[in-house]
N, C-alpha and C positions, 0 to 999 in steps of 0.2 A: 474567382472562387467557384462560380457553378460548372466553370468548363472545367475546373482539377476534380471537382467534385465526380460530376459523371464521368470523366474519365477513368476515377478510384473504385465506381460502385460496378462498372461495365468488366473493370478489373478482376477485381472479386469475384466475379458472379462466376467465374470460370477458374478459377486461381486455386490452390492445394494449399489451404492457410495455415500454419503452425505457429503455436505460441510458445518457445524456447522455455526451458527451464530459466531461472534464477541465476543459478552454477553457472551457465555456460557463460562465453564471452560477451563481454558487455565493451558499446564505443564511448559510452561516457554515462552520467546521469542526469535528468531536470530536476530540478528542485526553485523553490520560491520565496523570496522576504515576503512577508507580510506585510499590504498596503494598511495604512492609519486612516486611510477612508472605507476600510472595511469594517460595517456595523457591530463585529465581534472584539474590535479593539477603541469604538469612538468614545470618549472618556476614560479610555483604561488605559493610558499613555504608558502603565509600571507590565502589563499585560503583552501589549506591544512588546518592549523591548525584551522581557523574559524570552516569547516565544521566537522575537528575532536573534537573542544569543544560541538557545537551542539548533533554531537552525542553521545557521553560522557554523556553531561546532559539530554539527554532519555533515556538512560540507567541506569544512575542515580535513573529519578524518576521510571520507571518500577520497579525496584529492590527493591522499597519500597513496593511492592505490588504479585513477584511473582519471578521468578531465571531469569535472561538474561542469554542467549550463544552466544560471542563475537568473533566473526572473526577476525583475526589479523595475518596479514604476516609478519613471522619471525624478519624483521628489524625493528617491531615494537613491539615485543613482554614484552621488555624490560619498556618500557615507558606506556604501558599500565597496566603493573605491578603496576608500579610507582604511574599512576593516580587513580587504582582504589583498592588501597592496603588495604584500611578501608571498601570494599567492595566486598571482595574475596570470601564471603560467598556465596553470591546471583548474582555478576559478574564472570562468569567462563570465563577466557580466554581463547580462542582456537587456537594455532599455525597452518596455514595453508600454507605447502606449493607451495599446488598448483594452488592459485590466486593469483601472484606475482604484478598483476595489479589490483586487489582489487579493488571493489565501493563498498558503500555504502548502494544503494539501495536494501535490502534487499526482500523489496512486493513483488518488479519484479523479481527479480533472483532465488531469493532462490524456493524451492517449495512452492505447493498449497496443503495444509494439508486438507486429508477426511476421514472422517471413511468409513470403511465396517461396513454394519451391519448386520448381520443373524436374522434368524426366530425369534431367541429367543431376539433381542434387544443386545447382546456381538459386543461390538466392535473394529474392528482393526485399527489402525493409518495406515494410506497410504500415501505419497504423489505424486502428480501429475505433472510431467514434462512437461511444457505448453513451452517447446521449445525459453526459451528466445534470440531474435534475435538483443540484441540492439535498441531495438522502431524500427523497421522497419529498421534495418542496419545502422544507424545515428551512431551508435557508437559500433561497431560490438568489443568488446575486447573477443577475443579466451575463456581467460579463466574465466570469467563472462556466456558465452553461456551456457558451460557445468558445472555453478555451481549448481544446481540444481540433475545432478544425478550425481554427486559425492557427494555431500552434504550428499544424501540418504542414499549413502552405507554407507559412514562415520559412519552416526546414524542407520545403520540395520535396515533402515525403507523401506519396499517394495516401490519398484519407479510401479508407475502408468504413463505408455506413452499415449500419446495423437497428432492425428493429427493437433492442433491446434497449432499457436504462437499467446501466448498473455502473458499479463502480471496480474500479483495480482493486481495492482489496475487498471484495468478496472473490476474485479467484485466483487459484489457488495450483498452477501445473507441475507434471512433474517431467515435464518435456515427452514425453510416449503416448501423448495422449488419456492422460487420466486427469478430472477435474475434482478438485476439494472445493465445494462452497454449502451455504447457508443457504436453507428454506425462507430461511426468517428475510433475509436480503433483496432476495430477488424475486420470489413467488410473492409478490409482495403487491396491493394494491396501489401502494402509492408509488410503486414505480413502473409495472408490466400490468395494469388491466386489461383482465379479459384474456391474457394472455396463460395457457394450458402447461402443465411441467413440459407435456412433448415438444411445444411450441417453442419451450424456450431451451431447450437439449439440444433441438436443430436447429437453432440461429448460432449456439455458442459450441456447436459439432462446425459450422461452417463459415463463421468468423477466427477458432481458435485450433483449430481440427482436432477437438476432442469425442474421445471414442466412449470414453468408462465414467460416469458419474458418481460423485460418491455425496451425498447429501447431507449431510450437517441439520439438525432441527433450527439450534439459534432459538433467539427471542425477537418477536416484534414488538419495537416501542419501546426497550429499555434501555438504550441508548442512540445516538444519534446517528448509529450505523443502519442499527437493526441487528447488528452481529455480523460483524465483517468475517471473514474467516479467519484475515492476517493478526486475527487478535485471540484463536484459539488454537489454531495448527497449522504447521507447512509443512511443507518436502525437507527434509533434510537429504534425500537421494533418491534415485525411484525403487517404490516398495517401502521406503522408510518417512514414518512420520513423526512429528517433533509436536508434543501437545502439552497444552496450559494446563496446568493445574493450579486450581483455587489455593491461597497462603493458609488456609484452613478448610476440612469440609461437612459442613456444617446443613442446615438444611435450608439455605439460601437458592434462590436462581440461579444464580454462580454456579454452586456446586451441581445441582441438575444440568445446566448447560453443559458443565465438564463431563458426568456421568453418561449422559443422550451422548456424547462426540466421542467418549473410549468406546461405550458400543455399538456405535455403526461403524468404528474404525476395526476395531476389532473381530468384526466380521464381515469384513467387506476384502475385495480384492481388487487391485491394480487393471490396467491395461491389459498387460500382459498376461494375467490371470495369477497375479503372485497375491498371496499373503501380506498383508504391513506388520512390518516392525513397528511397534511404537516406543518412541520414550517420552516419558516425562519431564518438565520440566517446571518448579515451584516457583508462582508468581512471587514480587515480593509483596510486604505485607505494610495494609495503611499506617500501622500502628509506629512502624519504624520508619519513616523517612521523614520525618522534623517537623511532623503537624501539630501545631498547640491542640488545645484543648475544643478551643472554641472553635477553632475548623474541623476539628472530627466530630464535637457533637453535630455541627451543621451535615454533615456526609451521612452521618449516620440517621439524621431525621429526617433527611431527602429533599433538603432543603438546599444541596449542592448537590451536583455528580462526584459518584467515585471517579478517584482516578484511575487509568489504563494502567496496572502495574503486569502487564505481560511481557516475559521476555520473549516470544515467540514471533515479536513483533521488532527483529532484523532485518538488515538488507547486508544480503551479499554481491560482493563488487569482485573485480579481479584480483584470484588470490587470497583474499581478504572479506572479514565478517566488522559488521560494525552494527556495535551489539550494544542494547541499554543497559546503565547503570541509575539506579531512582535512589538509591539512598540510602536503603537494606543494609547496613554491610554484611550478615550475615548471609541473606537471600541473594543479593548480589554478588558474595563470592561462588555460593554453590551455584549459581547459574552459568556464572563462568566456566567453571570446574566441567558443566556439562558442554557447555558448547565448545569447548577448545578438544576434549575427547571424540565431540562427533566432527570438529572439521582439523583435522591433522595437518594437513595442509594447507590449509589455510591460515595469513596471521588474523587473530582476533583483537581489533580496536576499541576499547569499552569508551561508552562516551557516557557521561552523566545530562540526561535530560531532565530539569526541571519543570518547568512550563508545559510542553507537549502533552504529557499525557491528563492534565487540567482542563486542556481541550478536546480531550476523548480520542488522543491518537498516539503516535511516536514516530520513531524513525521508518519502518517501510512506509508509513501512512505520508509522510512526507517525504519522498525521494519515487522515482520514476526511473528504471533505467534501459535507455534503449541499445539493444542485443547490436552486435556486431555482424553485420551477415558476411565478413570475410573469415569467419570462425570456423 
């Protein structure tokens, strides 16, 4: 491990690193069951298996479109056999000893895939160790930290180290060199002390080879991200951006967060010095997706977290969108409506996730996918 290591950083240090867009070609995706010796499911056995159907069914629909690579610790190897037996083809299971506490979140944990590219455009898959710490130590599990370079070696893919802690979704590319992220995320004590905006512009210019910052305020501390990006805006193209908007706007945090991110999008410009397009696109709303009584009062007195009902929070795979559905039907058909208008070409997969976004996430927060460098 330390001789791949130095080899990866001695790498880098000289390397032209890019971080692909989304769009472009993808060789498969990681993704992960959730271990039941993870502190987030010990006593919630009904919790577990929600959040392990959710992710079952993105990996599901990915697999119609490209291979998944599935994490699974050993006492679950069996049953994952089980569920995905007519899908063995394009679902590869992988036994992993050594995340015996296993999550799910794949974005955050796993690496951040970039190529090298040389003079001649030849390129090498790398990926990049951005030090995951638990969101800022909120949930520090040993063997999640260091899933990322072990991951590496596992797959013989050169780890690129990095003085940064951050997570996959706080960014945000749009392949040319332009980055969308969150103040709130990353200028953040509890993951880069001490560390300066310039500081951390030229670690993520020369881990990701980004040229154009565009900064997002975000919220510190109101949720377990801090305000990821992947849950307020993406790329839908370059120059084109795809943004949350509150199922109401009202004079909430929300709506602020939303208001701060149309206008630094709104006057900001790309890489290339282009203008963004924006569209919107309507979260769904708590009131509609089958909560009693006694679970919204509890949300609403903050006695629970809201749930993530952002559609902005897709992964796209080759060819194909695989896009939430929460239970809206109204919100969820219009959000359809938009996303099949902005990707033409593409099919769009809706998948109903229940569970996920309870836990403050969704489908890109749980899927990882590594770029194809014969693309």
């Amino acid at each position: 491990m330390l001789l791949r290591n130095t080899i990866a950083m001695a790498h880098a240090a000289t390397a032209a690193l890019l971080r692909p867009a989304e769009w472009d070609r993808q060789s498969r995706v990681l993704m992960a069951w959730p271990s039941a010796q993870n502190d987030a499911y010990k006593g919630a056995s009904h919790d577990l298996k929600l959040a392990t159907k959710d992710v079952s069914l993105v990996a599901e629909a990915v697999a119609l479109f490209e291979p998944v690579t599935l994490l699974v610790t050993p006492d679950r190897v069996s049953e994952a056999n089980s569920r995905f037996a007519k899908n063995s083809t394009n679902i590869k299971i992988l036994p992993v000893d050594s995340y015996p506490m296993l999550d799910l979140w794949m974005r955050d944990m796993a690496p951040t895939f970039v190529f090298d590219v040389d003079d001649k455009g030849s390129k090498q898959l790398l990926g990049v160790d951005f030090n995951f710490n638990g969101w800022g130590n909120r949930y520090p599990v040993e063997q999640c930290l260091s899933l990322a370079a072990i991951n590496l070696a596992e797959m013989q893919i050169p780890r690129v180290c990095s003085s940064l802690v951050t997570e996959g979704g706080s960014l945000e590319v749009d392949g040319e060199g332009t980055l969308l992220i969150t103040e709130s995320s990353v200028l953040n004590d509890n993951r880069n002390p001490g560390q300066s905006r310039q500081d951390i512009e030229a670690e993520l210019a020369r881990t990701l080879g980004i040229k154009k910052f565009i900064w997002i305020p975000g919220r510190k501390g109101l949720e377990i991200t801090d305000g990821h990006i992947d849950g307020i805006a993406r790329f839908v193209a370059p120059g084109h951006v795809l943004l949350s908007r509150p199922s109401e706007l009202d004079d909430s945090v929300w709506t602020r967060i939303y208001e701060e991110a149309y206008d630094v999008l709104r006057n900001s410009t790309d890489a290339k010095g282009r203008k963004l397009q924006i569209t919107e696109i309507t979260e769904a709303d708590m009131n509609h997706i089958g909560l009693d009584e006694v679970e919204l009062d509890d949300i609403n007195a903050g006695k629970e977290d809201a749930p993530a009902l952002t559609y902005v929070n897709y992964l796209l795979v080759n060819d194909g969108v695989i896009f939430p559905q929460f239970g809206d039907k109204k919100a969820d058909v219009a959000a359809l409506k938009v996303i099949r208008s902005l990707y033409k070409d593409r099919d769009v997969e809706p998948v109903y996730i229940q569970e996920l976004p309870f836990l403050g996430g969704g489908i890109h927060c749980s899927t990882q996918e590594v770029p194809d460098p014969a693309s």
